[in-house]
VEXDREN-2710 file (C-alpha; in Angstrom, 1 decimal):
% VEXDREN-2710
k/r/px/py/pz
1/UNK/-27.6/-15.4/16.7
2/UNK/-26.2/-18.9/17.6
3/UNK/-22.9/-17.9/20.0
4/UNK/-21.4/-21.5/20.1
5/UNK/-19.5/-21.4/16.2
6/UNK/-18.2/-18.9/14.3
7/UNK/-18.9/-17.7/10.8
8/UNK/-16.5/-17.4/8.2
9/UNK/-17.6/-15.1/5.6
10/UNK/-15.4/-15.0/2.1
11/UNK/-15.3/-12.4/-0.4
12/UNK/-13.8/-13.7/-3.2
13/UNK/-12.8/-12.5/-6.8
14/UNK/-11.1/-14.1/-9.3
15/UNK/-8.8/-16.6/-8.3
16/UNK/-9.7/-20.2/-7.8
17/UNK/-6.5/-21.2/-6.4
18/UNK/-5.7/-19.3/-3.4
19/UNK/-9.3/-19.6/-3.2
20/UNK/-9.3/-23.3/-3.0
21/UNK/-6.1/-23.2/-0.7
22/UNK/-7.9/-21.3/2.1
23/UNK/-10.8/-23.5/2.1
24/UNK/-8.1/-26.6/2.3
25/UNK/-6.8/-24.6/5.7
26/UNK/-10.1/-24.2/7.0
27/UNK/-10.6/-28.3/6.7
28/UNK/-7.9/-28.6/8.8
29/UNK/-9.4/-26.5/11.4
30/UNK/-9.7/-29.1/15.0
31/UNK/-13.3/-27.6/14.8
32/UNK/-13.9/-27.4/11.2
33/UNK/-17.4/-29.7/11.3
34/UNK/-18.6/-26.1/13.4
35/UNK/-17.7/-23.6/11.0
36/UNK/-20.1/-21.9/9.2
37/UNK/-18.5/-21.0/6.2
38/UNK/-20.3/-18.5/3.2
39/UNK/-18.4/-17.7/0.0
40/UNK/-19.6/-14.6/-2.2
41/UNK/-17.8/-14.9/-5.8
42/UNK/-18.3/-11.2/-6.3
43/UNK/-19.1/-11.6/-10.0
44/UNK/-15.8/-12.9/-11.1
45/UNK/-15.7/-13.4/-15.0
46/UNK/-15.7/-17.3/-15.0
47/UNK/-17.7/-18.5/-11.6
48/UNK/-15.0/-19.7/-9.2
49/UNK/-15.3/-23.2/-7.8
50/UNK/-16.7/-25.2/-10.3
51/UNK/-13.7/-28.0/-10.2
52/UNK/-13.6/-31.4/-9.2
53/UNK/-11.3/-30.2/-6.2
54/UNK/-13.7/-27.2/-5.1
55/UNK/-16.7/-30.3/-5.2
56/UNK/-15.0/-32.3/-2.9
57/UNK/-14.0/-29.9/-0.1
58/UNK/-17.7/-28.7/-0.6
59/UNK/-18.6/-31.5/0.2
60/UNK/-17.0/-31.8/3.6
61/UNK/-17.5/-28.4/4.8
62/UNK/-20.4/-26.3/5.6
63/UNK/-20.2/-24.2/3.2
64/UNK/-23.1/-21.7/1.4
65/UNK/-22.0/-20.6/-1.8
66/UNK/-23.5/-17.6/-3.6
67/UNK/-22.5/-15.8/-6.9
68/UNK/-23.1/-12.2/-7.6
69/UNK/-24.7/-10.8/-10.5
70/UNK/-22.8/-7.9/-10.6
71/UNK/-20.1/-6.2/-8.9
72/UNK/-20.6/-5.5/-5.4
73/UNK/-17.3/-3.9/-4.9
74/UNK/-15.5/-4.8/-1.2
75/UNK/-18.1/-2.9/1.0
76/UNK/-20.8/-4.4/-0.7
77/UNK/-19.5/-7.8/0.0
78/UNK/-19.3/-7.3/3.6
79/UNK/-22.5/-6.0/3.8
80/UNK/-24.4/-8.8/1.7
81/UNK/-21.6/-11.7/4.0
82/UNK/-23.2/-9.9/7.7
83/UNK/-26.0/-10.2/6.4
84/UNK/-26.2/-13.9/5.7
85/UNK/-24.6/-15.3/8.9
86/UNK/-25.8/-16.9/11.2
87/UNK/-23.2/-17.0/14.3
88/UNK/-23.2/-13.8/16.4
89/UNK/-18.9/-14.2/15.7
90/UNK/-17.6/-13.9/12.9
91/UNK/-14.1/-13.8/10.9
92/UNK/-14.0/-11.9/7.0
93/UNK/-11.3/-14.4/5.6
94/UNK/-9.4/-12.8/2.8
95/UNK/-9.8/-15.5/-0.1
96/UNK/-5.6/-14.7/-0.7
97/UNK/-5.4/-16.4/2.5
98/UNK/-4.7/-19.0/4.4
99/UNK/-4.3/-20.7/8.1
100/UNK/-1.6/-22.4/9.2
101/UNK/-2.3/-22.8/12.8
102/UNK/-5.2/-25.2/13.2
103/UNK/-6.6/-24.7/16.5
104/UNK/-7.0/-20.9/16.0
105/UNK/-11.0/-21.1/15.7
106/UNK/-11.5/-23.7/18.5
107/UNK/-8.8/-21.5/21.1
108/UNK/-11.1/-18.8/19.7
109/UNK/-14.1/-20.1/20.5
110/UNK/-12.8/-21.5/23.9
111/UNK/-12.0/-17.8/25.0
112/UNK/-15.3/-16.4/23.8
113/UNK/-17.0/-18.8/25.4
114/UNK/-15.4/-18.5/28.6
115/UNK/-15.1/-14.8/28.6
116/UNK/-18.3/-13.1/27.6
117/UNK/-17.4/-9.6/27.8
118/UNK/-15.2/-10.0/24.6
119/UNK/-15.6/-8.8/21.6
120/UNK/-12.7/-9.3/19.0
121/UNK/-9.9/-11.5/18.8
122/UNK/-6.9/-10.1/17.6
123/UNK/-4.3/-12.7/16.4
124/UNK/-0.4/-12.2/14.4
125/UNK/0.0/-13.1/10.8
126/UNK/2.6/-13.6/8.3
127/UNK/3.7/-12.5/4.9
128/UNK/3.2/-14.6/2.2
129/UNK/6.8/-15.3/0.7
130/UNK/8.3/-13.4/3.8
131/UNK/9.4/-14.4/7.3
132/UNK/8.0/-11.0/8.4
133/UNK/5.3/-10.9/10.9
134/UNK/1.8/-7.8/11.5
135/UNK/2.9/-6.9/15.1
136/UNK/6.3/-8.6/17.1
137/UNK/4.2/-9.7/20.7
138/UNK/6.5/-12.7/20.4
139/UNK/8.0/-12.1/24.4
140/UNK/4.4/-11.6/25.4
141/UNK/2.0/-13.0/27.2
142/UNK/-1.3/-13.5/25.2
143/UNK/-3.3/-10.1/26.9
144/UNK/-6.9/-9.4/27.6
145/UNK/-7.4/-5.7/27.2
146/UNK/-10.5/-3.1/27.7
147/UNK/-11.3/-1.5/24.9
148/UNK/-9.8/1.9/25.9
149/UNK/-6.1/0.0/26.8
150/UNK/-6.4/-1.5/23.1
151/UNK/-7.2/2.1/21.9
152/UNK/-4.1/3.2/23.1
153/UNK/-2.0/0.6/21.2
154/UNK/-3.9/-0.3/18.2
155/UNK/-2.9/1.6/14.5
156/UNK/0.6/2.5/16.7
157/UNK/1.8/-0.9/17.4
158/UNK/-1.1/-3.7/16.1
159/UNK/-1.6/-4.2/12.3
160/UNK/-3.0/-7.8/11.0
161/UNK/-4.6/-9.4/8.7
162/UNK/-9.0/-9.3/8.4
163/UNK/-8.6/-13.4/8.7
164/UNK/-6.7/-13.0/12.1
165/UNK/-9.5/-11.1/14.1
166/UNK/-12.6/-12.6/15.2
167/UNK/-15.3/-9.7/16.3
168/UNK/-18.5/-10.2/17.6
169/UNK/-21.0/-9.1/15.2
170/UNK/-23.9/-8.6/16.7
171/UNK/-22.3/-5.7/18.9
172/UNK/-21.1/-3.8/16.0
173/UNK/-24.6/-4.0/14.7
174/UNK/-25.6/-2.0/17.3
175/UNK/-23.6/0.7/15.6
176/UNK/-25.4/-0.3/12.7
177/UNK/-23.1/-2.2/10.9
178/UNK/-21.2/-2.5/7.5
179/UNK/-22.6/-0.2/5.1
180/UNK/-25.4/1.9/6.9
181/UNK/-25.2/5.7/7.9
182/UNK/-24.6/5.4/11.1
183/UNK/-21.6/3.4/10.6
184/UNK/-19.2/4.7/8.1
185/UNK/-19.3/4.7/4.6
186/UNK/-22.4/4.3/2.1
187/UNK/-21.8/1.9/-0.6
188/UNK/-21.3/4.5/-3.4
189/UNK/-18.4/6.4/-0.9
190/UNK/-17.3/2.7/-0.5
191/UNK/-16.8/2.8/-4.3
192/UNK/-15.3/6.3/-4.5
193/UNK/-13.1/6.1/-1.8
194/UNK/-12.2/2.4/-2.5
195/UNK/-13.2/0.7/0.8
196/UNK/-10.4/-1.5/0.7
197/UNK/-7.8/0.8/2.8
198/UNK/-10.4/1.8/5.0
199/UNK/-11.4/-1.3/5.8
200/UNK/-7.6/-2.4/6.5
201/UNK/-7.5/0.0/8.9
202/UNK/-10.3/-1.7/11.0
203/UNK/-12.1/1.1/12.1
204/UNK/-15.1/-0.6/13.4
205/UNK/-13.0/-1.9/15.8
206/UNK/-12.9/1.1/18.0
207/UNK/-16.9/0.9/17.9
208/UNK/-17.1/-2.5/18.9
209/UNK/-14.1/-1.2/21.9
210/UNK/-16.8/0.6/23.3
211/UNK/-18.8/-1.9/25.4
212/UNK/-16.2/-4.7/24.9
213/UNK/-12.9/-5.8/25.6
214/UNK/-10.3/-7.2/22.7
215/UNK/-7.7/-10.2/23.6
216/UNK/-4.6/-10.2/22.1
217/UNK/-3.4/-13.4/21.1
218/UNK/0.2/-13.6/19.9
219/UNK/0.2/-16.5/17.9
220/UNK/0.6/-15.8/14.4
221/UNK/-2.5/-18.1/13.0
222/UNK/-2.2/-17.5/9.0
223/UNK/-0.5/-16.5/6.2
224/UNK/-1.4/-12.7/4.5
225/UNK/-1.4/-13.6/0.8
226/UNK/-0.5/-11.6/-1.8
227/UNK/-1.3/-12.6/-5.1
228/UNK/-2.0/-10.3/-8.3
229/UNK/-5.7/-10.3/-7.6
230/UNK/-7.9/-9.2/-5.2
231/UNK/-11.6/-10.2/-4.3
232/UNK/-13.2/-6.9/-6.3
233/UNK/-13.4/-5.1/-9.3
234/UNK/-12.5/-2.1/-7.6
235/UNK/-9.4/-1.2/-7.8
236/UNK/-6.6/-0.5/-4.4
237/UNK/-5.9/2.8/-3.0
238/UNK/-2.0/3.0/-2.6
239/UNK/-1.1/2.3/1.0
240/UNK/-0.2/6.0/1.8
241/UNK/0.6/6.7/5.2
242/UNK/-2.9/9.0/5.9
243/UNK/-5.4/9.3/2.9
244/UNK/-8.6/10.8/2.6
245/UNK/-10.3/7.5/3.0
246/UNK/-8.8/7.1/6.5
247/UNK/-9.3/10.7/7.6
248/UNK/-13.2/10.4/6.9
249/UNK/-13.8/7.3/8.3
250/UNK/-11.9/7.8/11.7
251/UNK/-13.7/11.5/12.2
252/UNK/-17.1/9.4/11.8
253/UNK/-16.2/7.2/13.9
254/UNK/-15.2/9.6/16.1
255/UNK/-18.8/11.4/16.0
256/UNK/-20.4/8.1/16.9
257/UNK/-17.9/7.6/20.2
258/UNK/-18.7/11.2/21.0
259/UNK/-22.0/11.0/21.7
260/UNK/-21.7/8.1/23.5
261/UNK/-20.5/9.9/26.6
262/UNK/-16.7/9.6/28.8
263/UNK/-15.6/6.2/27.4
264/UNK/-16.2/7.1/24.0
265/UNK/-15.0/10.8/24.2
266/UNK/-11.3/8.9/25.8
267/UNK/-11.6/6.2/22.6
268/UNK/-12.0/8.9/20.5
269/UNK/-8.6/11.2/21.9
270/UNK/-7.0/7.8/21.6
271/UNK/-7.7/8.0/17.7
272/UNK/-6.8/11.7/17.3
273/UNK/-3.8/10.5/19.0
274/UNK/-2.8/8.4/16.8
275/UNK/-4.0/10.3/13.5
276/UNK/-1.2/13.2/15.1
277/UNK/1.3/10.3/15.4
278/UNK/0.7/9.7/11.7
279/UNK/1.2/12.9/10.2
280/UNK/4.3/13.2/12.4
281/UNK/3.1/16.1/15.0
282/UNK/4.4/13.5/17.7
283/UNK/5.2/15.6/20.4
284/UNK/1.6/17.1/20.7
285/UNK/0.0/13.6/21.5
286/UNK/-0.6/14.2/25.3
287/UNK/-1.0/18.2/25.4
288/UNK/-3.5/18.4/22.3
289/UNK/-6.1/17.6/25.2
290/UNK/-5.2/19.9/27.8
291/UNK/-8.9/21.7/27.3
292/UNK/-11.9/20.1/26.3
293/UNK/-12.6/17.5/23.9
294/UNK/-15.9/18.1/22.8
295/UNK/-15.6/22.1/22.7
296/UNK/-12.5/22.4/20.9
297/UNK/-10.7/19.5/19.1
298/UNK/-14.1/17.6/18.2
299/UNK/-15.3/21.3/16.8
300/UNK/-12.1/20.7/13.9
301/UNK/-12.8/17.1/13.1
302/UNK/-17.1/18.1/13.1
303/UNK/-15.8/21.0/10.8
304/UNK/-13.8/18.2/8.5
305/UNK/-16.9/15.3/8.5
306/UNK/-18.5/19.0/7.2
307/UNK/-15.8/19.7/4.6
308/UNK/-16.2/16.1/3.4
309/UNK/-19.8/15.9/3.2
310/UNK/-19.6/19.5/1.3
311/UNK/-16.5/18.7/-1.0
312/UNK/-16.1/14.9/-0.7
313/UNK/-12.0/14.4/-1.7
314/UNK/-11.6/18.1/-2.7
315/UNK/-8.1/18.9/-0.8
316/UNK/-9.3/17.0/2.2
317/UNK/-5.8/16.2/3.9
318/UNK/-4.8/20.0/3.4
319/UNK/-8.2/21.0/4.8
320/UNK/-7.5/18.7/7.9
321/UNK/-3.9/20.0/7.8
322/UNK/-5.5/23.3/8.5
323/UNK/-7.6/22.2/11.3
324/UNK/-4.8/21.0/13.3
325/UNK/-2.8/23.8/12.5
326/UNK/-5.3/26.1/13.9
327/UNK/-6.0/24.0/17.0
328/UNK/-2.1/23.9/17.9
329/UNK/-2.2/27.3/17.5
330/UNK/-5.1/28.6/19.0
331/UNK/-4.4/26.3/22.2
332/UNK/-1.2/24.3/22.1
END
């Protein structure tokens, strides 16, 4: 995988214009003659980019262009997008986005470059039609953090958009990447669960935390748009505060840090950490892991990846309600 560029990889769905306004950021991009930039029109009823406007900026970008046959849903976009670059760094651009800030790929690059041992870049965005901002860094120095600091801070304080955070791809593929078993979600949970909030969450990025560290840059780089459509047939989960989407993909995640001995075991209390901080049992964030991890607190969320696998979204969250309970209970 070529590490001097970064690939942008666009899911897109059924809406030519905001579409066609992203692509127009990404020609302003200082480095835009680097960008490799791939565009899957996830089977949208009239092909997208078929104007005289979408010909040009072709035209002076590098961009592959494929068209789905069928719905691949979000998961199955991601998957198919991995699979098709070429850069071992890559960005998923939401195609309801757009950048504002034009050096944001070539600071990007420069920091990559320069410091090896990192593995995302986590920038600010903005609101479309909004003056609010992901996460308020704005008296902050940009920071360079190892992947257990950021685990302590990210889903509490950091939220942004999938076009703000570069990630080095070939490190999550380690884990096995978008789509496999060893990962997160198959395709068909993708499409039960609707991948969409799960994937908002980002929880790949406590994978990729593992070996590598994640710098913070406090710039706010593009504009989250929010437009009627989205990039997939599928439809959106409602943006409840802890669904069953979230609670499976965090415990799997959790089972791969696990096994992957001390560093993974502290990633993984950061999580549980935050998951209590979510269902509002605040106060038990620091004493929850008094005794052992992997005896005792791993045991509950082993016994919900169980409950999931046996029932799927039959009373999940009052399952892992349950579970907690019990734990608090047995040794809080």
């Amino acid at each position: 995988m070529n590490s001097l560029s970064i690939s942008v990889l666009i899911p897109a769905y059924n809406n030519n214009e905001t579409l066609l306004r992203l692509l127009k950021s990404l020609k302003k991009q200082s480095i835009s003659e680097k960008l490799e930039i791939i565009v899957s029109d996830d089977c949208s009823p009239l092909p997208l980019g078929l104007s005289k406007e979408f010909y040009n900026i072709r035209k002076s970008l590098k961009i592959t262009w494929y068209r789905q046959e069928k719905n691949l849903g979000i998961l199955g976009n991601l998957i198919f997008l991995s699979k098709k670059a070429k850069n071992k760094h890559v960005v998923f651009a939401q195609h309801d986005d757009y950048y504002f800030d034009n050096l944001f790929f070539e600071r990007s690059l420069n920091i990559l470059l320069n410091h090896p041992n990192i593995g995302i870049i986590f920038a600010n965005s903005t609101f479309e039609h909004s003056n609010n901002i992901y996460f308020d860094y704005s008296s902050a120095a940009p920071r360079h953090l190892s992947g257990i600091e950021f685990s302590k801070i990210f889903q509490r304080k950091i939220i942004t958009s999938w076009s703000c955070v570069v990630f080095d791809l070939s490190e999550l593929s380690k884990f096995g990447g978008f789509g496999s078993k060893s990962y997160c979600l198959s395709i068909n949970e993708s499409h039960k669960f609707n991948a969409y909030n799960q994937e908002e969450g980002m929880a790949f990025i406590y994978l990729i935390a593992l070996n590598k560290d994640i710098y913070i840059d406090v710039e706010s780089v593009c504009v989250r748009g929010l437009p009627l459509t989205r990039y997939s047939l599928v439809s959106n989960t409602s943006s409840h505060f802890l669904n069953d989407c979230a609670l499976f993909i965090y415990t799997k995640v959790m089972t791969i840090l696990i096994k992957r001995g001390a560093k993974g075991s502290l990633i993984a209390r950061n999580i549980f950490n935050t998951l209590l901080l979510r269902i509002g049992l605040r106060h038990y964030n620091v004493n929850i892991f008094k005794f052992s991890l992997e005896n005792n607190v791993f045991l509950g969320f082993l016994l919900l990846f169980v409950a999931y696998r046996l029932f799927f979204l039959k009373n999940t969250f009052k399952k892992f309600i349950y579970i907690i309970l019990r734990r608090l209970r047995l040794y809080g």
